[in-house]
matplotlib code that plots the C-alpha trace (Angstrom):
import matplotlib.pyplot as plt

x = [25.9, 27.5, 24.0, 22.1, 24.9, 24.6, 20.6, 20.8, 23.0, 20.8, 17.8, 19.7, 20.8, 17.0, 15.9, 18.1, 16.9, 13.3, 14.1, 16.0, 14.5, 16.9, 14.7, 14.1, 14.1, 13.4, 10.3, 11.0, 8.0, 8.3, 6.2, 6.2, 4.6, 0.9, -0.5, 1.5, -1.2, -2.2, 1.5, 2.4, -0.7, -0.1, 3.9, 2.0, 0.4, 3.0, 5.3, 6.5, 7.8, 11.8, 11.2, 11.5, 9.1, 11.5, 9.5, 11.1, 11.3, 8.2, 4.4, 1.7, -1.6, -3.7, -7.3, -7.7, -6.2, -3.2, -3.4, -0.7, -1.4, 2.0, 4.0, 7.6, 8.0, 9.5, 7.8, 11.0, 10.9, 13.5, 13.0, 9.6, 10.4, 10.7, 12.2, 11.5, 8.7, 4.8, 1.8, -0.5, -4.1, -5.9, -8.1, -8.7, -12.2, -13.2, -13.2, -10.8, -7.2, -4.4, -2.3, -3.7, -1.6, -2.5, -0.2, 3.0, 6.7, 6.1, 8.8, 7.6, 10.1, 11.2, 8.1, 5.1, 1.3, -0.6, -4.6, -6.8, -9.6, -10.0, -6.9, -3.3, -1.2, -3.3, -2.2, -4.7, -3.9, -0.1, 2.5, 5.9, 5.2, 7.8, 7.2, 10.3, 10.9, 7.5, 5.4, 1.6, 0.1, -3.0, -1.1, -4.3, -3.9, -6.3, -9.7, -12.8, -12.8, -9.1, -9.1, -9.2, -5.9, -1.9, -0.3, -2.8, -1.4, -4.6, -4.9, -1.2, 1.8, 5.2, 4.8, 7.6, 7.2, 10.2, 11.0, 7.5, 6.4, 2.2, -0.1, -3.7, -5.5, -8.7, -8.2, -4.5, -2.1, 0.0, -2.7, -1.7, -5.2, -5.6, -2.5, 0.6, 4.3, 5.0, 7.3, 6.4, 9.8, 11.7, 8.5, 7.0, 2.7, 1.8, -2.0, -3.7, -6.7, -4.3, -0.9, -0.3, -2.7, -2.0, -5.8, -6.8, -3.0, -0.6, 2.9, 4.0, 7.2, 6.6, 9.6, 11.7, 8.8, 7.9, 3.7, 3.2, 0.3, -2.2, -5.5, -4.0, -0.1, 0.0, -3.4, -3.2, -7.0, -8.9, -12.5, -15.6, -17.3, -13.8, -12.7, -9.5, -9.7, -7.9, -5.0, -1.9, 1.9, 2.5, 5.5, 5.6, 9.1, 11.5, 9.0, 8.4, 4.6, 4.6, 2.0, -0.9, -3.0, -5.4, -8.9, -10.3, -11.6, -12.6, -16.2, -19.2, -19.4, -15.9, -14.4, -11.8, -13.8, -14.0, -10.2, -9.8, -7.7, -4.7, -4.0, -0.6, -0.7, -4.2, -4.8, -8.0, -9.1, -5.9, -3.7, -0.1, 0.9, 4.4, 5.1, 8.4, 11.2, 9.3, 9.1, 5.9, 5.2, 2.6, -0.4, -3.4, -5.3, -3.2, 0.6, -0.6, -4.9, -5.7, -9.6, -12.2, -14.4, -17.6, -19.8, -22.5, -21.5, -23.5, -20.2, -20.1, -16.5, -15.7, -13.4, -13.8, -11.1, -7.6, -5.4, -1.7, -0.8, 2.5, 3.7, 7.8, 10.8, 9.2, 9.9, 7.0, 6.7, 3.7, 0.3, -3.6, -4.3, -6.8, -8.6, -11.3, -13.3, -16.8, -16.2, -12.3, -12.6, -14.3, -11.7, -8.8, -9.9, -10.6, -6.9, -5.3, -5.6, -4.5, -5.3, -2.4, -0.3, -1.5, -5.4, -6.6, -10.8, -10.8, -11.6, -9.0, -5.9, -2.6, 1.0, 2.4, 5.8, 6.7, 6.7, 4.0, 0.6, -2.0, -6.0, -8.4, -11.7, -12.7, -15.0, -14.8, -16.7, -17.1, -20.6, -21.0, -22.3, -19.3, -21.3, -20.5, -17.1, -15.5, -11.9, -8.9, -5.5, -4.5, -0.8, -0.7, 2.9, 2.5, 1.0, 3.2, 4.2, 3.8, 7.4, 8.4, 7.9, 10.4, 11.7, 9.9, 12.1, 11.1, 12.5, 15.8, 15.6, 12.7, 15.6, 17.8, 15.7, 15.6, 19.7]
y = [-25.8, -23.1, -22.8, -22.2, -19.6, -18.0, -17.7, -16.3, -13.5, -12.9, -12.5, -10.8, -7.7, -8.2, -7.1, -4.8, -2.8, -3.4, -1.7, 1.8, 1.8, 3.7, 6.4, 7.1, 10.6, 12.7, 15.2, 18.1, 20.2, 23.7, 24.4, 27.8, 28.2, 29.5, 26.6, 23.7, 21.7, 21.1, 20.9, 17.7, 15.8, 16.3, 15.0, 11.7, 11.3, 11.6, 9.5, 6.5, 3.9, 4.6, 8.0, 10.0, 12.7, 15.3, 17.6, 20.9, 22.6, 24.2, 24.0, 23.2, 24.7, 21.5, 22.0, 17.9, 15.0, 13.2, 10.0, 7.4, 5.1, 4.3, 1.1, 1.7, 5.8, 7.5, 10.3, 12.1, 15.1, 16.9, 16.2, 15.3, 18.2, 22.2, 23.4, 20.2, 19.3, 19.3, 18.6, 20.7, 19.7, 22.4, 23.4, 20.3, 20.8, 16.6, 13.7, 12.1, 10.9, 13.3, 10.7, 7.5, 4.8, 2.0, 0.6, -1.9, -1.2, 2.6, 4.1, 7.2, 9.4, 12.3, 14.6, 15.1, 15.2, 17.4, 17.7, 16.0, 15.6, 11.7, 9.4, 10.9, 8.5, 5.1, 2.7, 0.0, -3.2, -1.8, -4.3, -3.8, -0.6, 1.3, 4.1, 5.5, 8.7, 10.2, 13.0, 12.1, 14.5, 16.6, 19.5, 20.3, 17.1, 14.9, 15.5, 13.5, 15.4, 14.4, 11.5, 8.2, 6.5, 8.4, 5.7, 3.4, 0.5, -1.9, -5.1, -5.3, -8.2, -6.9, -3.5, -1.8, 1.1, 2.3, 5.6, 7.2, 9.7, 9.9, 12.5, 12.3, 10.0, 9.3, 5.2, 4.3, 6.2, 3.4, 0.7, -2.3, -4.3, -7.1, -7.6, -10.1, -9.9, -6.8, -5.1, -1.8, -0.7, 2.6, 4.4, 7.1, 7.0, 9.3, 11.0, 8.7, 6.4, 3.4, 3.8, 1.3, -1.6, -5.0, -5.8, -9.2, -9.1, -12.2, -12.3, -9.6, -7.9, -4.7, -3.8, -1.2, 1.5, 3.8, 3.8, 6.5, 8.9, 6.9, 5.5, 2.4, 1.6, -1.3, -3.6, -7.1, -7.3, -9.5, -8.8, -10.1, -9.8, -8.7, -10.6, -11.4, -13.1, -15.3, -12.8, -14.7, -14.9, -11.5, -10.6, -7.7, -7.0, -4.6, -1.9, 1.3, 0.9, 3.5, 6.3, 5.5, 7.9, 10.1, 9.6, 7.5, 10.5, 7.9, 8.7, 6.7, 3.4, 2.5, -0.7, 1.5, 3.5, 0.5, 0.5, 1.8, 4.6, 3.1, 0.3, -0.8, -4.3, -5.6, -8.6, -9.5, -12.7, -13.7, -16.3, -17.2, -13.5, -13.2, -10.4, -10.1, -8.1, -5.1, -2.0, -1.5, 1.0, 3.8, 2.3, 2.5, 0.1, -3.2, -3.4, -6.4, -7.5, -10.2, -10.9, -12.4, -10.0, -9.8, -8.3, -9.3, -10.2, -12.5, -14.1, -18.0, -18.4, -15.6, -17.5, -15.1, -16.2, -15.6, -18.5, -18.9, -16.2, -15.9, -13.2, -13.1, -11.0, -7.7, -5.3, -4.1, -0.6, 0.7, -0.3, -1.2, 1.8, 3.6, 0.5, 2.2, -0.8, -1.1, -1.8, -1.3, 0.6, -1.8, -4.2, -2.5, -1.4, -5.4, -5.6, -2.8, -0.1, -1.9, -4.9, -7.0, -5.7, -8.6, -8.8, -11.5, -11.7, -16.0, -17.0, -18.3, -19.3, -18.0, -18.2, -15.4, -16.0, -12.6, -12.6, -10.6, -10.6, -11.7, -11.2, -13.3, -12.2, -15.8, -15.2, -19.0, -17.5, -14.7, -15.5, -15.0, -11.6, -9.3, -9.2, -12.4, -12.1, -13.3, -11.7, -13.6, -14.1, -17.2, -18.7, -19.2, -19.8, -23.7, -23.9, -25.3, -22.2, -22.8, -22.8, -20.0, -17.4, -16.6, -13.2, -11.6, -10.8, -8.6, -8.3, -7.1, -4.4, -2.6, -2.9, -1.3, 1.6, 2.5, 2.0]
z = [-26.2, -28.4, -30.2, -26.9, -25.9, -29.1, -28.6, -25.3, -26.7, -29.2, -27.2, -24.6, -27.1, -28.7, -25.2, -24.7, -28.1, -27.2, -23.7, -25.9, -29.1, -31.6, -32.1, -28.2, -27.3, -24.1, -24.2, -22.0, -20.9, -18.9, -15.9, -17.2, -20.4, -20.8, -21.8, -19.6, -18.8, -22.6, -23.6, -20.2, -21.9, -25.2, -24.3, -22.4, -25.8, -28.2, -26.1, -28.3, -26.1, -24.9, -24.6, -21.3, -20.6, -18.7, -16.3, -15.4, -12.0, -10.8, -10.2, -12.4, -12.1, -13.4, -13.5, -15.2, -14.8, -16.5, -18.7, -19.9, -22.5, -23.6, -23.0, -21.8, -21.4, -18.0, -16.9, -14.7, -12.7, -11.2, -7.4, -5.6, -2.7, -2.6, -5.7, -7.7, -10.1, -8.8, -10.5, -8.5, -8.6, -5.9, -9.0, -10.7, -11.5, -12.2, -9.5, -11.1, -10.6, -11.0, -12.7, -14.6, -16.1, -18.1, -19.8, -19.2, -18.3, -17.0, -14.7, -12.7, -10.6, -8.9, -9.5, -7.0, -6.9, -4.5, -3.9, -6.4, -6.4, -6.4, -6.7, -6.5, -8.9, -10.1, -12.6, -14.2, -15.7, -15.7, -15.5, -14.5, -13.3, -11.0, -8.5, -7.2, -5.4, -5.7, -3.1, -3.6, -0.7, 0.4, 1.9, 4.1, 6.3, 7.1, 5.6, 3.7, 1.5, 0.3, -2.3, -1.5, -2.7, -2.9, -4.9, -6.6, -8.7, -9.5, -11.3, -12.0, -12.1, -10.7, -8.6, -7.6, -4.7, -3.9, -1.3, -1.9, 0.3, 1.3, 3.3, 3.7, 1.5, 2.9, 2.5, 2.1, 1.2, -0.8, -1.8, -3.6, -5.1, -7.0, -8.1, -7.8, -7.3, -5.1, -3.3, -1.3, 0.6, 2.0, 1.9, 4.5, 4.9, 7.2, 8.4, 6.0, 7.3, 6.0, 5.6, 3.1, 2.3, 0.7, -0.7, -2.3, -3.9, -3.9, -2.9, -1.3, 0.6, 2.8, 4.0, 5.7, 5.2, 8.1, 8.9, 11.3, 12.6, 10.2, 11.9, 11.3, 10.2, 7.7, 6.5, 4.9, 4.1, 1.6, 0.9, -1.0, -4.7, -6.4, -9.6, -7.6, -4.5, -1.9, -1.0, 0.4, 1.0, 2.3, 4.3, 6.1, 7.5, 9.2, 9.2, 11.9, 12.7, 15.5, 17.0, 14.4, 16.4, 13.5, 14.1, 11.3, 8.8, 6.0, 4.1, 6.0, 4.0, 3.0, 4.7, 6.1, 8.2, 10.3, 10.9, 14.9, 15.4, 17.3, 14.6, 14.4, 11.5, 10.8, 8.8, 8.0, 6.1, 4.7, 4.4, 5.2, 6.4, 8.0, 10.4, 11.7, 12.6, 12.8, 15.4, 17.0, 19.2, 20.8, 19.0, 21.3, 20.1, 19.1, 17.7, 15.9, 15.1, 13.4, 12.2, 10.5, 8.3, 10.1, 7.5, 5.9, 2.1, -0.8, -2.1, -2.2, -2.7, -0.1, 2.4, 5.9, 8.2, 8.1, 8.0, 8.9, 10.2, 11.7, 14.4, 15.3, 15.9, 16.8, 19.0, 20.8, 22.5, 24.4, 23.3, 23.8, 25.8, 24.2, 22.3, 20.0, 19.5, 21.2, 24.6, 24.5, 27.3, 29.3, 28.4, 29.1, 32.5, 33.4, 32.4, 34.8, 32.0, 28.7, 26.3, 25.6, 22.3, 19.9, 19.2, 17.6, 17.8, 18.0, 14.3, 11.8, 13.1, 14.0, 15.5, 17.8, 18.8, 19.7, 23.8, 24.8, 25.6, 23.2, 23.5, 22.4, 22.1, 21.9, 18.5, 17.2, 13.9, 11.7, 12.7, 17.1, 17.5, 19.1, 22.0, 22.8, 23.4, 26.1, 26.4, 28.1, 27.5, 25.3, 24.2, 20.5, 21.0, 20.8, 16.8, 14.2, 12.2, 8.6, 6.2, 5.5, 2.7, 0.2, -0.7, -3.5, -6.3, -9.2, -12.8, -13.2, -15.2, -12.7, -9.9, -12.4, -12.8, -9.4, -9.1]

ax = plt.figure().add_subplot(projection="3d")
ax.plot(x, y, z, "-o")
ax.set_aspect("equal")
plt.show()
């Protein structure tokens, strides 16, 4: 026993060194010098890992994007608001992202990204990869033109979002793809087509975030011909989904621009989803919609329907009455003026515990034609709710970062 206590030690100060290498330093760059731009790149590129790359206060007039290669560096601003660090991208000449990471065990903070051109922040491959107290926003509002992702961590194991702030993005303002182990929490997406999206990921915890004044609040999607695919166990929690009233202003094409304006939580073609707990409120279309993906697609191991999807604990405020799906209208004047707050379109299956109304559009497929609906209420009260998820829980030493 004293061996294995010794070991632990040993590989618990090894870790420790590997985490603050002796020779880590902090690389400060000014906002202010003539040549900034060159001088914040050429810091990302002579990072060694440990170090911190300290941005000062004030705006940067960045006419190309930002790239990270290096494992284990902080890039730290001084405060993502007025007065505080901004990486402004108004004349960034490419399509690009503003920021792109790609490697492992990156910690970004406290600085903001405004306008580009393409993505605002996007990390690749990156695991461990924290984003804490960061402003990714197109200060113009909502627009096609604005790029299609705020915060954009891709093909990643352990994600940390943590009390991000998103405006605008033409798809979703925090998006999550591909990836596993994630936690998206205390976070504000606002006037973006999708407030924050959960695509074709694995294990996930979305919680205590506020989605508001997006087309739609908070999606749980997975879709076809991606190298990772069969997105499940995603709980989203003790979230404010409320007045997700923009008109959808995604480009012509993207899967998004499908999303009605009014959306409060839409899952699509995924499995074991929890929803609970949550405020839901002024969302004119559905609080909750739950659906199969209706579109045509050449993938064999594509699997359409979503599957165990449990609904419970949520407050529910006005809702379904403006429903800006084809023949919403009609529907909702066959009811007295609204569609009951849950939505579900008949395929897949799910449990709604919550006690209100729920719609079926009595879909049994992904294949019936939506013109052969045939709306009426239904109890999906009575189904055996699958066990229940368990709380996501991320390396210790990303929670630490954020502490």
């Amino acid at each position: 026993m004293r061996f294995h206590g010794l070991h632990a030690a040993t590989l618990g100060i090894l870790a420790i060194l590997a985490a603050h290498p002796a020779a880590a330093k902090t690389i400060s760059v000014s906002a202010t010098t003539p040549d900034a731009n060159e001088k914040l790149q050429e810091a990302l590129i002579l990072a060694e890992p440990g170090d911190i790359v300290q941005l000062g206060a004030g705006t940067w007039k960045l006419v190309d994007g930002l790239s990270l290669d290096v494992a284990g560096v902080t890039v730290r601003g001084v405060g993502a608001g007025e007065g505080g660090s901004v990486l402004d991208f108004t004349g960034q000449q490419g399509a690009g992202e503003g920021l792109l990471v790609t490697s492992d065990d990156v910690y970004l903070t406290n600085f903001a990204v405004l306008n580009t051109k393409g993505d605002g922040i996007k990390s690749k491959g990156a695991d461990r990869i924290v984003y804490h107290q960061l402003r990714v926003e197109w200060t113009a509002g909502p627009k096609e033109t604005n790029g299609a992702y705020g915060i954009y961590p891709v093909e990643s194991s352990d994600v940390l979002i943590d009390s991000v702030y998103v405006r605008g993005a033409s798809d979703a303002g925090i998006y999550v793809g591909q990836s596993k182990n994630i936690v998206v929490r205390d976070s504000i997406a606002t006037e973006n087509v999708a407030g924050i999206e959960i695509e074709n990921s694995f294990n996930a915890d979305v919680h205590d975030n506020i989605a508001t004044k997006n087309t739609g609040g908070i999606l749980v999607f997975d879709l076809p011909s991606l190298p990772m695919q069969g997105g499940h166990n995603v709980r989203v929690f003790e979230n404010i989904v409320n007045d997700n009233s923009t008109p959808n202003f995604a480009p012509k094409g993207n899967i998004v621009a499908s999303v009605p304006t009014g959306t409060g939580v839409l899952v699509m073609a995924n499995r074991h989803v929890e929803i609970f707990d949550n405020v839901l409120a002024d969302n004119g279309t559905a609080n909750v919609m739950i659906v199969g993906y209706r579109y045509e697609h050449k993938d064999p191991k594509y699997q359409p329907l979503p599957r165990d999807i449990v609904v419970r604990g949520n407050m529910h405020g006005k809702a379904g009455y403006a429903p800006a799906f084809e023949g919403g209208a009609q529907i909702a004047a066959a009811f007295g003026g609204s569609i009951p707050p849950v939505l579900w379109d008949g395929a897949g299956d799910a449990v709604v515990l919550d006690q209100v109304g729920v719609l079926s559009l009595n879909l049994p497929d992904v294949a019936t034609p939506r013109d052969q609906a045939k709306p009426a209420p239904v109890d999906l009260s009575t189904g055996t709710p699958p066990a229940a998820l368990p709380a996501i829980k991320l390396p210790e030493v990303m929670e630490a970062k954020v502490r």
